[in-house]
C-alpha positions, 0 to 999 in steps of 0.5 A, a space after each residue: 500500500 502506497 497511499 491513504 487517502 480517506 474519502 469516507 468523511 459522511 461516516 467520521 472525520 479527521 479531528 482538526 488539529 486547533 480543535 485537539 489543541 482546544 480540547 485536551 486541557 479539559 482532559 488533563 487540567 481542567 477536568 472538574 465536573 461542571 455540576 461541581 460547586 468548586 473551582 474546578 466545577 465551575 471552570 468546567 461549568 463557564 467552559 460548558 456555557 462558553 460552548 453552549 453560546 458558540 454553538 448557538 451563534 454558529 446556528 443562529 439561535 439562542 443559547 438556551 435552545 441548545 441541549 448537548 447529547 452524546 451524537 446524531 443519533 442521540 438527538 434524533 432519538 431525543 426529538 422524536 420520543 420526546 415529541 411523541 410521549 407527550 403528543 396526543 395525535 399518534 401519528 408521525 411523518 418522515 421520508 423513506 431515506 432518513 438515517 437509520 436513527 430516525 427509521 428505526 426510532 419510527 419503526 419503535 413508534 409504529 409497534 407502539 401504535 404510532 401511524 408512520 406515514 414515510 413520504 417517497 422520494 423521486 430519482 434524485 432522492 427529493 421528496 414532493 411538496 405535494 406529497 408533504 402537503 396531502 399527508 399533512 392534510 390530518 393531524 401529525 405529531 412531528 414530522 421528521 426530514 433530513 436537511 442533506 442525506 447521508 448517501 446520495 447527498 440529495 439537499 431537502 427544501 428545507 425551508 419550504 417544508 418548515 413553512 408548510 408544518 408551521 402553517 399546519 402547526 406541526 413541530 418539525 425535526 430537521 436531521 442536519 447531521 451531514 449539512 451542518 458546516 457546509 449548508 447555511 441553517 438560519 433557525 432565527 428565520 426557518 420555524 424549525 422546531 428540532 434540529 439535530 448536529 453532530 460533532 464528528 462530521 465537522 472535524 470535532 471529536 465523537 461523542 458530542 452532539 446537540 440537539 436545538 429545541 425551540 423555545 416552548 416547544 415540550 419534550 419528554 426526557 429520554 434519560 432520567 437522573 441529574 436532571 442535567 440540560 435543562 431536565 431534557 438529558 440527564 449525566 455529566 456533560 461530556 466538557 472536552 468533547 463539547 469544548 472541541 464540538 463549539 471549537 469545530 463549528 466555529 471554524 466550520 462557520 467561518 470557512 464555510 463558504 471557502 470550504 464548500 467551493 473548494 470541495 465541490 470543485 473536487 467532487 466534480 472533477 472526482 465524479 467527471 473523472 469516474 465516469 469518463 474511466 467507467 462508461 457503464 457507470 452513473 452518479 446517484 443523486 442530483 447534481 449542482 447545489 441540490 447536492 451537498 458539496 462533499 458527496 458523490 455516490 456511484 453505480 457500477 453496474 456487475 460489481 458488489 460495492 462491497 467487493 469494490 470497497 475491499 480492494 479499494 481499501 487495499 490500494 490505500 482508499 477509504 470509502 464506503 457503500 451504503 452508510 455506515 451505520 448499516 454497511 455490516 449489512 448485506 441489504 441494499 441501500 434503502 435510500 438507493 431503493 426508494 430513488 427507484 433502483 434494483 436491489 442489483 444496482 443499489 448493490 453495486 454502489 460506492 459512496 465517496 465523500 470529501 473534506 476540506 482536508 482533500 486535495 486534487 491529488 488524492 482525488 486524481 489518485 482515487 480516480 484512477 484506481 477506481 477504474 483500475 479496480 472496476 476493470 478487474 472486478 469485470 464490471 461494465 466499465 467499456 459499455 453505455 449506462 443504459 447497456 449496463 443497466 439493461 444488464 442487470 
């Protein structure tokens, strides 16, 4: 193995190096627990709300709308149960591409007697407004839509949705997991009622996460005890990895737009590179600004995206097919499924997703080895996309 270069930033990245440096005092000297009356504690507890006020510019909000949890998919649990144990309509609506941590805590409501109502998608991974619209004609709990997903990169139309559940007076939970530090969130302007981050995706440590709960909007407690974050989750806070959460978003907003240029340019050129090398092969997902600036995810049709992931890994390339949180599993990508592909081509699928970290020589090298690997796994590298679909 020559080289690494690491193309799977939608599962976790490179924790920024003025980040470790923010963060590992609290490890080391100022390691007091913020609930603590002492010095210590309270050292813990200003750093805590320090953190807590950064994170809320960051999102434009206030800082006591910031609860801290543990990740993603904490918060998202944290929102949608604590929606649902206090709401007196049994009936909640998302999409059929969420992340698993929403899917599954719908699939926890439904056994317990929740409607689910999961709004399609079209080939590009977007949902219909019309769609939205007609489920939200009868009484919802919460609705649950994802602001960028996590495969295909396909962007929602956030704000068009948050102003149509408003109207109908339907809390919204806004997965922002993958959008957070690349994609714009103005929650002092969009009626987003829940809205969940994540520190590992923007270059900060995992098991920091927050979710934002709108001021007056009510949840029921999933974790019981201290009566910590404001009563909504209780345990000690996690002060080093929050500190270094609010220290990887500031640098996310401030380089945001400098950053997204730059990895879309790259993206691009990785995606234009891909497909001229492999002619049976297509990209996933929109294209332009409906995608988010660091995704791009292919099909090659004749080829199991797990083989190609495997001998990817030994040419020194990181990179994944399906998400991470389910790549263990042999099932096809659901969100490639509800865009309308086979279980066969949703099968060959590869997800490659960049940082600002990546620069054009790793793409270039990645590039090349992805053609040299299709070839050798005798996929439909020198024939039309449509021959090759036809194929399979």
């Amino acid at each position: 193995m020559s080289k690494r270069v690491y193309l799977d930033n939608a599962a976790t990245t490179m924790v920024d190096p003025a980040v470790v440096k923010a963060l590992l005092p609290y490890h080391s000297e100022k390691y007091g627990n913020p609930s603590s009356l002492h010095a210590f504690g309270r050292e813990a507890a200003r750093a805590l709300e320090e953190s807590r006020a950064t994170l809320a510019k960051v999102l434009n909000c206030e800082a006591g709308e910031i609860v801290f949890t543990s990740g993603g998919t904490e918060s998202d649990n944290l929102a949608l149960l604590g929606v649902a144990a206090l709401a007196k309509t049994k009936r909640v609506i998302t999409t059929a591409i969420e992340h698993p941590a929403v899917l599954k805590t719908c699939d926890y409501l439904e056994a317990n007697g929740f409607e689910v109502v999961r709004l399609p998608v079209d080939r590009y991974g977007i949902i219909r407004m019309a769609d939205l619209e007609r489920a939200l004609s009868k009484e919802a709990a919460a609705v649950s839509v994802m602001h960028a997903n996590n495969e295909v990169g396909s962007v929602q139309p956030i704000d068009a949705v948050a102003k149509l559940c408003a109207s109908k007076g339907v809390p919204l939970h806004v997965d922002a997991v993958q959008s957070f530090g690349k994609l714009p969130i103005e929650l002092s302007k969009a009626p987003i009622s829940l809205l969940s981050v994540s520190s590992h995706k923007i270059h900060g440590p995992k098991g920091a996460g927050a979710l934002f709960v709108r001021r007056g909007v009510k949840l029921s407690p999933r974790l019981l005890g201290g009566g910590h974050e404001r009563g909504l989750r209780s345990g000690t806070e996690n002060v080093s990895g929050i500190v270094g959460f609010a220290k990887a978003a500031e640098i996310a907003r401030r380089n945001r737009v400098k950053n997204c240029r730059k990895m879309s340019l790259l993206r691009d050129r990785l995606a234009k590179r891909v497909l001229a090398a492999n002619k049976g092969a297509w990209l996933n997902g929109p294209t332009g600004v409906k995608r988010l600036c660091n995704n791009a995810n292919f099909s090659f049709p004749g080829i199991e995206g797990e083989a190609l992931v495997l001998r990817l890994d030994a040419e020194g390339i990181a990179a994944s097919t399906g998400s991470a949180c389910s790549s263990k599993s042999l099932k096809p990508s659901h969100v490639l499924l509800a865009m309308g592909l086979t279980p066969v081509q949703a099968h060959g699928s590869l997800r490659l997703t960049l940082s600002r970290f990546t620069t054009a020589r790793e793409i270039d090298y990645a590039a090349g080895k992805i053609a040299q690997v299709v070839k050798e796994l005798g996929g439909f590298s020198n024939v039309s996309r449509e021959e090759a679909m036809r194929r399979v």
